[in-house]
C-alpha positions, 0 to 999 in steps of 0.5 A: 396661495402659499399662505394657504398651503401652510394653513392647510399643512399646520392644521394637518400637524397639530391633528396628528399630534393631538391623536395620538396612539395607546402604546403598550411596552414596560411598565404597569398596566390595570386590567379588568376580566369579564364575563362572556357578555362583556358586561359581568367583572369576573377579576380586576388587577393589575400587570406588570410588563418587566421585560420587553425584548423583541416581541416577548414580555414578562412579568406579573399579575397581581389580582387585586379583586375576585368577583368570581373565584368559580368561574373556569380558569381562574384556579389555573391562572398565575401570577407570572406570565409570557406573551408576545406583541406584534407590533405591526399587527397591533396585537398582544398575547398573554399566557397567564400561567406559562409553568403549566400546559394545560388548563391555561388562560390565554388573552388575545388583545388588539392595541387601541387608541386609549387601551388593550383590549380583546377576549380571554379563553380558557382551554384545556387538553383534556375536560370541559372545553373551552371559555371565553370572556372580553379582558382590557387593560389600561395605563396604570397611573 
């Protein structure tokens, strides 16, 4: 009886062990924007999370290949940004250009098991409205 009951408790320990979580925090990441269908690469790159003090993060974004230089919201895109992560949640949010108000990229992204991922959206104050697409991010190694 007891015998089993360890059985039962080991194998309950080494699975959770073996799933472990995507963690997001410091450090460099690779990301990939696409298009609305999620299945058209737009830009490719990489992040970098400098800081990471509560729930705010900076650092930069380096755009190693543009498939689509016309898409809208690329030219308002920077290579700084701000966001925040809310742990709790599992959520992350990127402002690409934080210098500027309007015409902005922002990404919305859920922590998963083995990256970030969510959708991109492209708004302005004034103009054309807004866009979206699918953005991921993964480890850098």
């Amino acid at each position: 009886m007891y015998f089993l009951a360890f059985l039962i408790f080991a194998s309950g320990c080494s699975s959770s062990s073996e799933d472990s979580s995507f963690t997001f925090g410091k450090g460099k990441y690779n990301f990939v924007m696409y298009d609305s269908t999620g299945s058209g690469k737009l830009i490719e790159g990489k992040m970098t999370v400098e800081s990471y003090v509560g729930e705010k993060i900076t650092g930069k974004l380096e755009y190693t290949k543009v498939y689509d230089e016309d898409f809208n919201g690329y030219s308002s895109m920077s290579d700084i940004f701000e966001g925040n992560v809310i742990k709790k949640d599992r959520k992350v949010w990127v402002n690409t250009n934080p210098r500027i108000a309007d015409s902005n990229v922002f990404w919305n992204m859920t922590i998963g098991k083995t990256s970030v991922s969510g959708e991109w959206t492209y708004s302005v104050f004034r103009g054309q409205g807004s866009f979206k697409g699918k953005v991921k991010l993964t480890k850098a190694k």
